[in-house]
C-alpha positions as CSV (number, residue, x, y, z in Angstrom):
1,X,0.0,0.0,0.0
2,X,1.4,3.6,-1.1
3,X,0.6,6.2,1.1
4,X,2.1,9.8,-0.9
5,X,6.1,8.6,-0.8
6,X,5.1,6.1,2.0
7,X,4.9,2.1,1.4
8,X,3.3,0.4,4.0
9,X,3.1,-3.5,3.7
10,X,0.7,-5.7,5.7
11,X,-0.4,-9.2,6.0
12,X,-4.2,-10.0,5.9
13,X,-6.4,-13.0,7.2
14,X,-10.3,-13.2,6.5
15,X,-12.1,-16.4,7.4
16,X,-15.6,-17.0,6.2
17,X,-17.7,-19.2,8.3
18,X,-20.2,-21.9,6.2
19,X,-22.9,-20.1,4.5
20,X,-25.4,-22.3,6.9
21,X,-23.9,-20.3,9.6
22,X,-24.9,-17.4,9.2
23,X,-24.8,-16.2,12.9
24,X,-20.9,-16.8,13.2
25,X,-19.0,-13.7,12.9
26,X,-16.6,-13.3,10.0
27,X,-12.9,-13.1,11.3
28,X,-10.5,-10.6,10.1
29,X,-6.9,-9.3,11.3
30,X,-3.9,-7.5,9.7
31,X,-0.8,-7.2,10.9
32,X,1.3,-4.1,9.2
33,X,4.9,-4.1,9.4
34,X,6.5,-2.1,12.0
35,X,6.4,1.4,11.6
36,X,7.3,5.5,12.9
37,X,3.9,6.7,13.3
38,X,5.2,10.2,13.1
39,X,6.9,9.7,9.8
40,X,2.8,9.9,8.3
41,X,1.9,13.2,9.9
42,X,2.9,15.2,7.3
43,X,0.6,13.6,4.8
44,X,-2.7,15.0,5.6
45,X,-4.1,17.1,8.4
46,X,-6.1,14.1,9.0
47,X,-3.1,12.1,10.4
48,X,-1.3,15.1,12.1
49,X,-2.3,13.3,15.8
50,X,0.4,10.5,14.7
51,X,3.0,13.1,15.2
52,X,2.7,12.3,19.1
53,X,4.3,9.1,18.5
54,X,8.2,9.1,17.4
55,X,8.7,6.0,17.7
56,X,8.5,2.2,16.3
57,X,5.4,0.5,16.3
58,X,4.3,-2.9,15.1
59,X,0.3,-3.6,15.3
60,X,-1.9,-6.5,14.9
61,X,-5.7,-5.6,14.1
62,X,-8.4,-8.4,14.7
63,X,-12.2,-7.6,14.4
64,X,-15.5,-9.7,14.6
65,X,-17.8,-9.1,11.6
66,X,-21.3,-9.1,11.2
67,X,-23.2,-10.5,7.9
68,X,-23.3,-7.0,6.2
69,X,-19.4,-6.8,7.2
70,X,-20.4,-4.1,10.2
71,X,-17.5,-4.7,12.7
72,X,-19.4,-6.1,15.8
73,X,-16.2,-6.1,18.0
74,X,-12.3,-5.9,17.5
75,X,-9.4,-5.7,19.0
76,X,-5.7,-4.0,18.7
77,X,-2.6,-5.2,19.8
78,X,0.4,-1.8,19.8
79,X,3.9,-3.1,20.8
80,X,6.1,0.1,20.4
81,X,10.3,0.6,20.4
82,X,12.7,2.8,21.7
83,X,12.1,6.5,21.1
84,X,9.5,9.3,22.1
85,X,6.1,10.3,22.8
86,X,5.3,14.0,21.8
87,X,2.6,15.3,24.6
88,X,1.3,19.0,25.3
89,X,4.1,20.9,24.7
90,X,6.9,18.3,25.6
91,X,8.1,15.0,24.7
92,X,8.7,12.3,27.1
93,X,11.6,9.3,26.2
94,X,10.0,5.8,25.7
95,X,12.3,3.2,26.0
96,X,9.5,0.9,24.9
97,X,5.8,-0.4,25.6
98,X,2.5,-2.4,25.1
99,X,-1.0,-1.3,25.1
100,X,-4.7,-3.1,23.8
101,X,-7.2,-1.6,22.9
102,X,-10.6,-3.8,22.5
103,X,-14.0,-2.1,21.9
104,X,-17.5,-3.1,21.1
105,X,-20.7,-0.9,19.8
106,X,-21.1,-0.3,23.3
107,X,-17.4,1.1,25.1
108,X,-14.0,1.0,24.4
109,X,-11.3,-0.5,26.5
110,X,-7.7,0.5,26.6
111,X,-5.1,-1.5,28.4
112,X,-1.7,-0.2,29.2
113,X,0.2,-3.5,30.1
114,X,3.6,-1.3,30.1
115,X,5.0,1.8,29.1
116,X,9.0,1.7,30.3
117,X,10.8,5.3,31.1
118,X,14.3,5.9,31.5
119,X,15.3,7.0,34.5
120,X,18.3,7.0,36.2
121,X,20.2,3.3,37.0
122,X,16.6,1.5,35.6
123,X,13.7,2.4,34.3
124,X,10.3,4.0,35.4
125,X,7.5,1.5,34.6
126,X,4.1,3.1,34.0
127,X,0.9,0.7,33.7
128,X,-2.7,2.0,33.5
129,X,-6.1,1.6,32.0
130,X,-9.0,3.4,30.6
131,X,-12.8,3.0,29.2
132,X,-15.3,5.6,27.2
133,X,-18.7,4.5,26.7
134,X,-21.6,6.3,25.8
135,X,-24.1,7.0,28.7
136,X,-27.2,9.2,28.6
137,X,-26.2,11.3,25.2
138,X,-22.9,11.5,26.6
139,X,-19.4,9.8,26.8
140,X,-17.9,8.7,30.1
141,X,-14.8,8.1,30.4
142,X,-12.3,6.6,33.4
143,X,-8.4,6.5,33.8
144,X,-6.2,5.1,36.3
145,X,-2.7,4.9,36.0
146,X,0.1,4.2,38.1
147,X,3.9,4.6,37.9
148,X,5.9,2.0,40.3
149,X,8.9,4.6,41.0
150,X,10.9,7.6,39.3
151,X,13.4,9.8,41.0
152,X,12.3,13.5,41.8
153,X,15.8,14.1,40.0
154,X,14.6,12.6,36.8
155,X,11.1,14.5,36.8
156,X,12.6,17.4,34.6
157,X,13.3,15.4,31.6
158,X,10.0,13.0,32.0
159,X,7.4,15.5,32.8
160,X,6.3,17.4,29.3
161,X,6.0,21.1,29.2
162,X,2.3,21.7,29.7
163,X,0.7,19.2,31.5
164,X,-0.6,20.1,35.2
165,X,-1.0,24.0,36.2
166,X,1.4,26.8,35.4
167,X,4.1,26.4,37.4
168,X,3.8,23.4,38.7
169,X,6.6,21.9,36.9
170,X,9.2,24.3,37.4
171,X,8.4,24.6,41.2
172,X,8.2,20.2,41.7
173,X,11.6,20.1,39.9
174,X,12.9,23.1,41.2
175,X,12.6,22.5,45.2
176,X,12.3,19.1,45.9
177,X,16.1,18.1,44.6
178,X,16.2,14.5,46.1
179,X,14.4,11.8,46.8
180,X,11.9,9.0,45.5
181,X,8.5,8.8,44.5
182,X,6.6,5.3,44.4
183,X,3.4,3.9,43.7
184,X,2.2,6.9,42.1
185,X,-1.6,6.5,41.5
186,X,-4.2,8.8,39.8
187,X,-7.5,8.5,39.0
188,X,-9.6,10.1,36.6
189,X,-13.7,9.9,35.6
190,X,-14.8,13.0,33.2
191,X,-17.4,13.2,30.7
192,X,-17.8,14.7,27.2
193,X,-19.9,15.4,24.2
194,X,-20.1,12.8,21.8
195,X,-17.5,14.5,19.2
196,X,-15.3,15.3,22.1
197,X,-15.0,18.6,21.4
198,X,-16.1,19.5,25.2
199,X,-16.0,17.7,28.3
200,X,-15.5,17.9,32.0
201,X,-13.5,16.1,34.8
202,X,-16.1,15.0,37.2
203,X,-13.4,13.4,39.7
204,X,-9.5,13.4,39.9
205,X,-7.4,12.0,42.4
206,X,-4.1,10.8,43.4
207,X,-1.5,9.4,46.1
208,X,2.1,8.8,46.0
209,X,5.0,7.7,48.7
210,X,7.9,10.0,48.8
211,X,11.3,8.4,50.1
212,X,14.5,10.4,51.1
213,X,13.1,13.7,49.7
214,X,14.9,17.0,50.2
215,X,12.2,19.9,50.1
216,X,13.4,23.7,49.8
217,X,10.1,25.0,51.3
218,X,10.8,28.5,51.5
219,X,14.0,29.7,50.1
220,X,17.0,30.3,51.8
221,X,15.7,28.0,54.7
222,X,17.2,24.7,54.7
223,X,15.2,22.0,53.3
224,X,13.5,19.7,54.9
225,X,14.9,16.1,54.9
């Protein structure tokens, strides 16, 4: 498959059930080579979103279909390399990950198994996972994630530019200099209109244990320890 200057090659499986059977689902699943996701963003403005993902990726599709081919369920398998993830105004180093996503007419599932971050002597290990369904006109959504441990001295270079409230970056990595962070959990319920183009947190919240921190509360007072 061409795609402008792009190639793009895929293997395909469909398999027809008897015609007596008309109630079994017709099974289908590709399985494109790996690619850079970002490497497409250029084509269209349609597929300027895959610019969030500088990195390699290698999918596998499957999906349940109905007699008049109408997918009645399906299911995607991401397994992604060594290289970025472009979010808000930042980008955040991936040293590698895997996510499914399965959905039906009624919600949509998303399943971080593991998304690994570099961090100092290891790697931060962030695992998670997330729904939208349509309720009352509406779409709900919920997302919890949690990240097993990072350093407060690697936060600079993992948290992007633009995500939380002004300043709350530059302060975090600014006056807590030491110390670890572990079992960082948040969770996350909101609710938008159908095209997404509004929505609302209805709940958000969060825990963490800090280890060995240093605090600079109130500058030139030591820190706390």
């Amino acid at each position: 498959l061409a795609v402008a200057d792009r190639v793009l090659s895929a293997r395909a499986r469909l398999d027809l059930p008897p015609a007596s059977r008309a109630d079994v689902a017709i099974a289908a699943a590709v399985e494109p080579d790996e690619v850079v996701p970002a490497g497409f963003a250029g084509l269209a403005p349609a597929f300027a979103p895959l610019a969030a993902v500088d990195a390699p990726v290698a999918l596998t599709a499957t999906a349940a279909l109905g007699p008049d081919l109408v997918p009645r369920e399906g299911r995607l398998v991401a397994r992604m390399g060594a290289g970025g993830l472009r979010v808000a105004k930042g980008r955040v180093p991936v040293l590698g990950g895997d996510a499914e996503i399965e959905g039906t007419r009624d919600e949509m599932r998303l399943a971080l198994r593991r998304l690994a971050l570099p961090r100092a002597g290891g790697e931060t290990v962030v695992t998670g996972r997330a729904s939208l369904r349509p309720v009352a006109g509406m779409l709900e959504g919920r997302l919890d994630l949690r990240l097993d441990e990072v350093g407060f001295a690697d936060l600079a270079a993992l948290w992007p530019d633009g995500v939380a409230g002004p300043g709350a970056k530059a302060w975090i990595t600014g006056n807590i200099t030491a110390g670890v962070a572990r079992d960082l959990r948040v969770e996350m319920r909101m609710i938008a209109t159908p095209d997404l183009s509004d929505g609302e947190v209805t709940h958000l919240a969060g825990s963490l244990e800090g280890r060995d921190m240093v605090v600079h509360w109130l500058r030139p007072v030591p820190p706390a320890e």
